[in-house]
Structures are given as C-alpha cells and as structure tokens.
N, C-alpha and C positions, 0 to 999 in steps of 0.2 A: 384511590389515586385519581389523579386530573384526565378527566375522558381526552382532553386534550393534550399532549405530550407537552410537558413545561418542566424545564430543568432550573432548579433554582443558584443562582451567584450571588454570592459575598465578597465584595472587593474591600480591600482592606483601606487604600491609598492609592495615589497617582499611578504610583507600579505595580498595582494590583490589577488597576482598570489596563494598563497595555500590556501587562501578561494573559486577561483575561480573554482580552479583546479579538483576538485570533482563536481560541477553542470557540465561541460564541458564535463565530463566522463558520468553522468548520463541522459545528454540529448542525446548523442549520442548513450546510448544505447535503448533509446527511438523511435529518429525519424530515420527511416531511412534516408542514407546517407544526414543526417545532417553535413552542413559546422558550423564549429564557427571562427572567426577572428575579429581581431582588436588588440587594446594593450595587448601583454600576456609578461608571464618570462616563464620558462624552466619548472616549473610543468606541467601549460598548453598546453606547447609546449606536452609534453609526452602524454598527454593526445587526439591530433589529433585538438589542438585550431590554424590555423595560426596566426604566429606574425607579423602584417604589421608591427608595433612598438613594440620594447621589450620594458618590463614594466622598467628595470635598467634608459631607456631614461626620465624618468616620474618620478623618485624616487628623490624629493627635500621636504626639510623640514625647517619649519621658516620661518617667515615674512620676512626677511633679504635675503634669501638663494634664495627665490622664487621671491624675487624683482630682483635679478639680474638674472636669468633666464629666464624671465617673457617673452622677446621678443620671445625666441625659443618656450617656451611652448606652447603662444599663435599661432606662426605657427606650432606646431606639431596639436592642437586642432582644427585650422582653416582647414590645410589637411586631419586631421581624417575626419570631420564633412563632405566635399567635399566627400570623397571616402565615407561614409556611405552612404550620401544621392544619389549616384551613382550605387550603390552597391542592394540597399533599402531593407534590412533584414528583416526580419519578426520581431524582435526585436531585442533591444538594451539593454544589462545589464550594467551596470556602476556600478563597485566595490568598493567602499568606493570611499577616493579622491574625497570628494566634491567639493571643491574647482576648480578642473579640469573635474570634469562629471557633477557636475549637469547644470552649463551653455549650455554644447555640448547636454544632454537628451533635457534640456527644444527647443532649435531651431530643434530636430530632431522631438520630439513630434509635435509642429505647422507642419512641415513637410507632418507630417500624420504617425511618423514609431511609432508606440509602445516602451516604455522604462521603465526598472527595474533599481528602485536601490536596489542594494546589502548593507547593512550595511549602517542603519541610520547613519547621522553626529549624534555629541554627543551634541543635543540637552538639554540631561537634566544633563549637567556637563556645557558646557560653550560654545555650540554654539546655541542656542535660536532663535534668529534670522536665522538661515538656515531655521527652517520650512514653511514659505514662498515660500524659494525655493526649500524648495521639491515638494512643491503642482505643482508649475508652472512645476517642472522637470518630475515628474512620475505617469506614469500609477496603478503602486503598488512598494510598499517598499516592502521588504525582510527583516524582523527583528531577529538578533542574540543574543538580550536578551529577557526575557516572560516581563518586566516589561514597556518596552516600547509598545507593545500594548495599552495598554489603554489610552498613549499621543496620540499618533495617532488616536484614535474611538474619543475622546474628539476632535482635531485639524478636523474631517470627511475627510482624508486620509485613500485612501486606503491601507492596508495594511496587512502583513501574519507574524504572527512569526514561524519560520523553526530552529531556534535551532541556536548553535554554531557549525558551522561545526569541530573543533580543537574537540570538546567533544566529537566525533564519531573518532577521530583516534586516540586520548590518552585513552593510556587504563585506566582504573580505578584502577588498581593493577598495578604500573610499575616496572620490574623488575630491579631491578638496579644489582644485579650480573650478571645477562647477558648482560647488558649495557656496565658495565664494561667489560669483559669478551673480547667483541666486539670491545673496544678501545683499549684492551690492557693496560689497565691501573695494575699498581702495586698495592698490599695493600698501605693501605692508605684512610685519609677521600679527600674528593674530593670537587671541587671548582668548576664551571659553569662560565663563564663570558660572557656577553651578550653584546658588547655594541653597538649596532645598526647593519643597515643594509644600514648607506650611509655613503656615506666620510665624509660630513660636521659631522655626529656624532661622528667618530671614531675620527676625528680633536677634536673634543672637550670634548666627555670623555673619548678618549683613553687613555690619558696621567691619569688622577687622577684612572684611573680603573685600570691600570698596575702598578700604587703609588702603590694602597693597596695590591694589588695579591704578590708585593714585600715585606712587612711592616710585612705581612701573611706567607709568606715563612719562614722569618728567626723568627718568633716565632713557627713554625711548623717541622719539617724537614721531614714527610712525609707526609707534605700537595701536592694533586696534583690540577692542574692546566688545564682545558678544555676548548678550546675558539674556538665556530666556528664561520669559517668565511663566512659569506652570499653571499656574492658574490668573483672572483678570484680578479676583481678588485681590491677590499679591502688587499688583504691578502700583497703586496709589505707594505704597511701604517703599517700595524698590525706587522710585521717583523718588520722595523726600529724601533716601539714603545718598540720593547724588550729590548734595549739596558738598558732601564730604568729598569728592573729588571732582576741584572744578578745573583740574588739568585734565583730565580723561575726560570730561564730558563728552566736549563736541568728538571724540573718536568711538563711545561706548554706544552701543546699540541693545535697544529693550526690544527683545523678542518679545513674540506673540507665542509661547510655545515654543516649536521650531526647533526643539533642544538636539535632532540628528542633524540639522544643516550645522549646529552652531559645533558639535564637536566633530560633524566631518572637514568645516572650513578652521580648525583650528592648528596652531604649532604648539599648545599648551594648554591646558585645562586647570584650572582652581575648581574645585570639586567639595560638596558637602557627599560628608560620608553617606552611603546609601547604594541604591539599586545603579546611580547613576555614574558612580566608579567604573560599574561593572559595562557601562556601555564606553564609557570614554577607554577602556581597555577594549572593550572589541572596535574599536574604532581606531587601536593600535596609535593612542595619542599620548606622549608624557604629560601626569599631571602631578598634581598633590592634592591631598587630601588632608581634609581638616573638620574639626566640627568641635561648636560648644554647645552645653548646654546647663542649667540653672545646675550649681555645686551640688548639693541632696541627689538630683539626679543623674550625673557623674558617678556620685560616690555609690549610689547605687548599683548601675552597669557595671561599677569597677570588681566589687563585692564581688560579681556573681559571673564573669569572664574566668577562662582558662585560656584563651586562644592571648597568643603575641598581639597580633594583630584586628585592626575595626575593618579596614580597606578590604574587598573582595577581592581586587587584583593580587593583594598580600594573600589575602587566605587561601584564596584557592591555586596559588604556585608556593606557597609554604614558601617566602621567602621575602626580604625586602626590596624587593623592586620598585616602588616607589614610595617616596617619603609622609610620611604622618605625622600632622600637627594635631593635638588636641588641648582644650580646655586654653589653660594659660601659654600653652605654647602655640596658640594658634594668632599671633598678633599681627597685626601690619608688617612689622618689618619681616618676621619671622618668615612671613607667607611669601613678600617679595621677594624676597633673597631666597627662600626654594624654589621658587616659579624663575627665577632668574638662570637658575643651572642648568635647571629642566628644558630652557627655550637653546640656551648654548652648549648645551653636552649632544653634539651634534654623536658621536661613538655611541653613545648611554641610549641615543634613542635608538639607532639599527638594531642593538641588541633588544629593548623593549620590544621594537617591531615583530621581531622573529620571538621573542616568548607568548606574545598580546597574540602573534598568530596561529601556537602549537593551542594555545586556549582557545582560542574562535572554533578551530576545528574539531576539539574536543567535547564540545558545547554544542556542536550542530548536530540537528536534527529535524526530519519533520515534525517539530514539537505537536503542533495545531492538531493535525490528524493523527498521532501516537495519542495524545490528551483525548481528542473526540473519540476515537474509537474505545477506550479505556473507559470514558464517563458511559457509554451507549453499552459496554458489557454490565457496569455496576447497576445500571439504569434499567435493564433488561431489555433495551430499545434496537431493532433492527436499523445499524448503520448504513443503509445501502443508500447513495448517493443519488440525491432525485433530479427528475431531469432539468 
C-alpha cells in the first residue's frame, strides 16, 4: 500500500464530481495529509482531489453514444486500473457509473485494494441485474436513498445508508429573492431550463427545449429565461441553439454553471431527466421533465425498465407528481403547454412543496462524514479529525 495514505475516486459525470466533492473534503479533514486522485471534475479538483482524468473525459450517455466511444473508454479504464494498482490506495471509491466502475472495483478488489461504491445502480427501477455485480465489485455500498437498504440486507451486501448528499447543501427554505437578486434578474416569473450536462443531450433536447422556452416567451412578455451551462464546452452548442428563439432571447440568461442560483430563483423548471430532477425537487420547484435520445437507444432502456417512471421525483414518492415527456412526446409544443400549468397551478404547487419537503427531510443527513468515516473503516485508516 501507498506509505502515503491516498484514497482513490472514480467520478463517473457532472453528478458524480458534486456527489463526490464533499467526502473528498471530509476525509481530508480527517486523515492527515491524506492524498485523493483518480477521475475527478473541478468540484473535486477544489477540494485537494488530483485529476489524473477529468470526469468531462468519462461523461457519455446511451447505448449508442457509449458504443462508439467504448474503444477510448476501455483504454482510459485499462490505464486507470494500471496506475491504481501501481499506486495501491488504501481504497478505491467508484461514484456512481456503474457501467465504468464496477468492472475496474471488481479486478482491483481480487487485487487485494478495498473498494466503495458511492451511489447504488438503480436496481429497483430497471437495473436488476447489476446486483451481481455489485457483490463481485465492493467491499460496501454507500447508499443515497433509506429505502434501498433493506435490498441489500435481503441480497447480504454489504452496505450503509449515508443520506443524499444535494439534501445537505439545499436549503430547506430557498431564497429565491436573493437568487434573483444574485442573477440580476428583472421582475418577472422565472423559468429554469436544464438540459443536461453532455453534448449528446444538448444535441438532442436542446432544440425541442429552446421550442418551448420560445412558444413561452411570446405568450408571456415578462417571462424570464435561466439556463446554465455545465460545462464551457457546452455553452458554443447552447449559443447557436438560440437562434431558434429570437423572442426569448433578449430575456434568456446563459449561466456559467450556477445551476442552484438558477433553480433557487426559479417559479418553474424544464428539466433533462437526471440527477438534476432530483435537486429541482429539493429545491421544492414544479418542473417537467423530459429527455430524448437516438431511437436504438430508447428502445434499448425501454427493453430493460420495470419502473413506471425515468423522474427521481416520481420514483422516489412512487407516484406522478410531476409530468414526463419523453422521446416523441417531448416536443415544443408538448413542453410548453406542461410548463404552462406548472407556472399557473398555483394549489398543485403548495401541495408539491409539502411532498418536495417530507423528501428533503427524508434525504438528509450528514452524508460527508457518514461517507468519510465509512470509506476510513473499509480503508483501515484512523478518522480522527486533524487539527
């Protein structure tokens, strides 16, 4: 093992690197001069994590998208795996991105290295079949919902539930005048639009997501318009897309980022399916949710789903509380006209607020330090907080 304590991370994506971002922080102020490295993004990076790979290298999504990458990936995970086992960390976290971690945990575990996964696959929505290869992969899961515990005591995996870490950093009360306030936004009701955090998404809902945010403009005239953009990459793509709404323009604002100003200052969210559902629900905002993506891999996901629902706000209250567009039904009009009800069911939203809230609380924890002290048992490493 490394004379010097180093814990290695695998970020899968965008919501990898701000899941991870916070254990990162809290192990190191735990062990001392504690190293972390391996795949991070810029949260991480802030936080003292080295990035032998930045997580944007590792950010693909679809069966389609991932088939034509699949060569590079495989040698990005073949050279990870080489440098860990080089390296030999006291442990290894793998953050979500099963797909790309649990194969690299399972060959580093035969190894002899200890490994954590962060953030079950969605076993009890429509990946079933992964729990096999958790067992082979890790030493302990990390669990971010309370109700996946008892799959895992049932499956005799080991495993801890530690909360959602976004529920520790979203307030409970979000201020949206100071939100606004922050963005500079004019009076007016306000608009969120979310559509992912890779290019392949922005290719394919950016277009029906800038339909509607147009379709909205000219029924509003002091509707405004907040769109951040995830990565700088992205934001050249998100630019050209404007040309399709040159009545929203001058009201539409390209975030640097920014994505908790833009769903605290919002009365409505347009949302790509994903992790960031899940914050625009703890931020107790009506949205809708939508996503496309190339038909093969659609019809792929579709195959291989049991769950009703794609939305996290849906799955995890088992119920439809907010509406989902997909594939062909995610079109201009289709999106307006649900973002339209969402901004005037002034009743529809009290009630989301008081569900969006029984969840925030259900979800909180001190994820950070539950996670850090969890990785420092697997790791064998004395957690005592330095000075």
């Amino acid at each position: 093992m490394s004379p010097t304590p180093l814990i290695g991370f695998v970020a899968g994506e965008a919501s990898g690197d701000v899941l991870a971002a916070p254990v990162v922080a809290a192990l190191r102020a735990r062990v001392r001069d504690l190293q972390c490295a391996g795949i991070a993004g810029d949260r991480m990076l802030a936080e003292g994590c080295d990035a032998w790979w930045h997580v944007r290298e590792l950010s693909v999504r679809g069966y389609v998208e991932v088939i034509r990458e699949l060569p590079r990936l495989l040698r990005m995970r073949s050279a990870l795996r080489e440098r860990l086992l080089q390296a030999r960390p006291r442990a290894v976290v793998g953050v979500d991105a099963p797909d790309f971690n649990l194969g690299l945990e399972s060959a580093l575990r035969e190894s002899g290295i200890p490994t954590v996964h962060f953030v079950s696959p969605s076993i009890w929505a429509w990946r079933a079949g992964k729990i096999e290869a958790v067992r082979r992969a890790a030493d302990l899961v990390l669990l971010v919902f309370p109700f996946e515990q008892a799959l895992y005591d049932r499956a005799g995996i080991r495993a801890t539930y530690v909360g959602h870490p976004l529920a520790s950093v979203i307030p409970m009360h979000p201020d949206a005048t100071a939100a606004r306030r922050a963005l500079q936004l004019s009076a007016g009701r306000v608009v969120a639009v979310l559509p992912g955090s890779r290019r392949a998404e922005i290719d394919y809902i950016g277009p029906p997501f800038l339909g509607a945010v147009e379709l909205l403009a000219r029924e509003e005239s002091t509707l405004q318009f907040v769109v951040p953009v995830a990565a700088p990459s992205l934001r050249p793509r998100l630019e050209a897309l404007l040309g399709a709404a040159p009545t929203a323009r001058s009201r539409l604002h390209l975030l640097d980022g920014r994505s908790h100003d833009a769903l605290a200052a919002a009365d409505a969210v347009l949302v790509a399916s994903g992790t960031a559902t899940l914050e625009a629900a703890l931020f107790k905002r009506p949205m809708v949710i939508a996503y496309r993506m190339p038909a093969l891999s659609a019809w792929l996901t579709r195959i291989q789903a049991h769950a009703r629902w794609v939305g996290l706000p849906n799955l995890l209250l088992q119920d439809d509380v907010v509406p989902e567009l997909l594939q062909r039904e995610a079109t201009p009009r289709n999106l307006a006209a649900a973002l339209r009800r969402q901004l005037d069911d002034v009743a529809g939203r009290v009630r989301l607020v008081e569900r969006f809230g029984r969840l925030h609380e259900d979800l909180s924890r001190d994820t950070a330090a539950l996670a850090a002290d969890a990785i420092c048992d697997v790791a064998g490493l004395d957690p005592r907080t330095t000075p």
